[in-house]
Legacy VTK file of the C-alpha trace (Angstrom):
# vtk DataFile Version 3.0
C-alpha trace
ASCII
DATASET POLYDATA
POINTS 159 float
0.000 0.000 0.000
1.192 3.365 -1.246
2.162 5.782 1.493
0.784 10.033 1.209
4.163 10.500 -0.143
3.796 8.213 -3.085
2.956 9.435 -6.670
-0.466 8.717 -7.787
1.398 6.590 -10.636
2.295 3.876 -8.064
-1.215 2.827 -7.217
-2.875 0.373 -9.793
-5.613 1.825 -12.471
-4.743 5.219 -12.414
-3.065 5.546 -16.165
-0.393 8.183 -17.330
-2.553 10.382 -19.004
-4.663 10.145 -15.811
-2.144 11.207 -13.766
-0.907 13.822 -16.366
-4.723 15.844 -15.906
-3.949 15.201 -11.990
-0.865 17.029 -11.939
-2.379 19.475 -14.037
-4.779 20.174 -10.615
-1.364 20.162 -8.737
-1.920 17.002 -7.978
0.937 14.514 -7.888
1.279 12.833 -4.869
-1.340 10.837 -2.674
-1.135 13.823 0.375
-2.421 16.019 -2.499
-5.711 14.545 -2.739
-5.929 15.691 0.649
-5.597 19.644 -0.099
-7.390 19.372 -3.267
-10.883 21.167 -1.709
-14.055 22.652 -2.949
-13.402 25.816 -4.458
-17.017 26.380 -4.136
-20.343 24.510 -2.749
-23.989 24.319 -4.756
-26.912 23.924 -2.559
-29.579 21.529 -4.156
-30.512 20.614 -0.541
-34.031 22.328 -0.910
-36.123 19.542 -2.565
-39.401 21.266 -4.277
-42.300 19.850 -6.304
-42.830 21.719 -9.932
-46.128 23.574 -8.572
-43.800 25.763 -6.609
-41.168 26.683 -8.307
-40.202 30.560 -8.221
-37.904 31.912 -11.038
-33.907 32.304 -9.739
-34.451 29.456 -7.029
-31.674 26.931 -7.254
-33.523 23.158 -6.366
-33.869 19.596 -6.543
-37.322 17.910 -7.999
-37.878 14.261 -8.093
-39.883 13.461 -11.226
-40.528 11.469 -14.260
-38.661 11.722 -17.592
-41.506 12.410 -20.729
-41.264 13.539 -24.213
-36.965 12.804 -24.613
-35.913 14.390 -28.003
-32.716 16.054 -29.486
-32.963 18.735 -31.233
-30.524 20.288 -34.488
-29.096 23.488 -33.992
-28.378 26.009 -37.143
-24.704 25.779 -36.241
-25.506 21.485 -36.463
-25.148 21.848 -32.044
-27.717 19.262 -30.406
-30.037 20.338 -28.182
-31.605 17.362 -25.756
-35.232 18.554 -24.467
-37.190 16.488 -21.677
-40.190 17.155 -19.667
-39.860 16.325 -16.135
-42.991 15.845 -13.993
-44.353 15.391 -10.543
-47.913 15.169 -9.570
-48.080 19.294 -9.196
-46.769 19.622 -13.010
-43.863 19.846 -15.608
-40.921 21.448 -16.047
-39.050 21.384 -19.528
-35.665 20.496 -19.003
-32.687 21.611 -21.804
-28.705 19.976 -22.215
-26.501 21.458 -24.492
-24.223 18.723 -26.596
-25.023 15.593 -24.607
-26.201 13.193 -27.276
-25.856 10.321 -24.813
-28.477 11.617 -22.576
-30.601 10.299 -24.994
-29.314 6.897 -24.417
-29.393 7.246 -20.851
-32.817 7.984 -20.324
-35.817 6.662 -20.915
-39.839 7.637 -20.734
-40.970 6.809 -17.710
-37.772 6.956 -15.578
-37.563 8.234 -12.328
-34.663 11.515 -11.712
-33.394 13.734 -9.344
-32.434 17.101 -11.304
-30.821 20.141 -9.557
-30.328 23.371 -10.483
-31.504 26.812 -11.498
-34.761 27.500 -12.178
-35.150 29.629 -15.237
-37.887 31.890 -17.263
-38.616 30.955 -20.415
-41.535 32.964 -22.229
-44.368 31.665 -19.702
-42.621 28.746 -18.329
-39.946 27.608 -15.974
-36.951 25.866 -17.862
-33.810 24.296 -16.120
-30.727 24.357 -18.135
-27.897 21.598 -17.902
-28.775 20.208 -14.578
-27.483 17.838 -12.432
-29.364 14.557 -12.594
-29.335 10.839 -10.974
-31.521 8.658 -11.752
-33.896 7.316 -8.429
-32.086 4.548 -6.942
-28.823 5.838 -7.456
-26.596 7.325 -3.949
-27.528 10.747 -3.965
-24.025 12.685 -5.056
-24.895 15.226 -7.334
-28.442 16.350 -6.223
-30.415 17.034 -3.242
-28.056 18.139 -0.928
-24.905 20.645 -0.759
-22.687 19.508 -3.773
-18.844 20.026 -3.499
-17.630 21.631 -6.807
-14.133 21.235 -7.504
-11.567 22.637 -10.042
-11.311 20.585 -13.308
-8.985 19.830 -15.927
-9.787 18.204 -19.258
-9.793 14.434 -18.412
-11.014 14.712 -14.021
-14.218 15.950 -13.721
-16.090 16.641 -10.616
-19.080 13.960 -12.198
-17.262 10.888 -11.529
-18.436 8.720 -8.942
LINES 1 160
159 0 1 2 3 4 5 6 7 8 9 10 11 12 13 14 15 16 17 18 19 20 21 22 23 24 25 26 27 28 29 30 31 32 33 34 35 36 37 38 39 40 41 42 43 44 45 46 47 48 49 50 51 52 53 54 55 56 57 58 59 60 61 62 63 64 65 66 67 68 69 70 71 72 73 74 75 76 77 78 79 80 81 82 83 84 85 86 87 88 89 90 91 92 93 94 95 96 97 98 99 100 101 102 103 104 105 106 107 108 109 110 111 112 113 114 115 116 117 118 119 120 121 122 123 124 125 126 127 128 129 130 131 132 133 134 135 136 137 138 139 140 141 142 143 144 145 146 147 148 149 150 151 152 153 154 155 156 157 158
């Protein structure tokens, strides 16, 4: 077992190029881990049904995924659109260049989305939230989310 004073390199599974975008975070030894920190916090903690939303409130709502469909851009950019409802209502729901999403999700599935509620002619809209799907450990939504700094290749989503 690799002591705090250890490179990363020395621990099985963690690659070169891995441990190339680590040391891009100043991140080279195991002890760094330990003074890599938040540099900020988001707060989905406050869990709210769709019927009370209020414009600029940053949330969580537990729903179910309906009408999934990507969407062309001019500039050939994919838009994928769901609806996300409760028993109070829907919300439309908006990610920017995930194509996968649609893979991800299906009609009917139960989510966890945070983030902030938008205005959107005479509806609410969220834009790129977080999301887990129900049954999954509750990491990214629902409660106060460490957000760390990111290099291409480490991103604060993995589990």
């Amino acid at each position: 077992m690799p002591d705090l004073s250890s490179p990363v390199v020395s621990a099985g599974g963690i690659y070169k190029r891995y441990a190339n975008s680590l040391k891009k975070l100043g991140i080279d030894k195991f002890l760094d881990f330990l003074y890599h920190i938040p540099f900020r916090y988001e707060d989905y903690s406050i869990v709210s049904n769709v019927g009370n939303l209020q414009e600029g409130e940053t949330v969580t709502i537990r729903g179910n995924i309906s009408d999934l469909k990507n969407q062309y851009t001019r500039r050939f950019r994919t838009l994928q659109k769901a609806k996300i409802a409760d028993k109070t209502g829907a919300i439309d729901v908006i990610w920017f260049n995930q194509p996968f999403l649609l893979k991800t999700f299906k009609t009917g599935d139960s989510i966890s989305i945070s983030g902030k509620v938008e205005r959107q002619v005479n509806d609410f809209i969220l834009k790129s939230p977080d999301y887990e799907m129900d049954g999954e450990e509750l990491i990214h939504t629902g409660r106060l989310v460490p957000i760390y700094p990111e290099t291409r290749g480490v991103s604060s989503r993995k589990k």
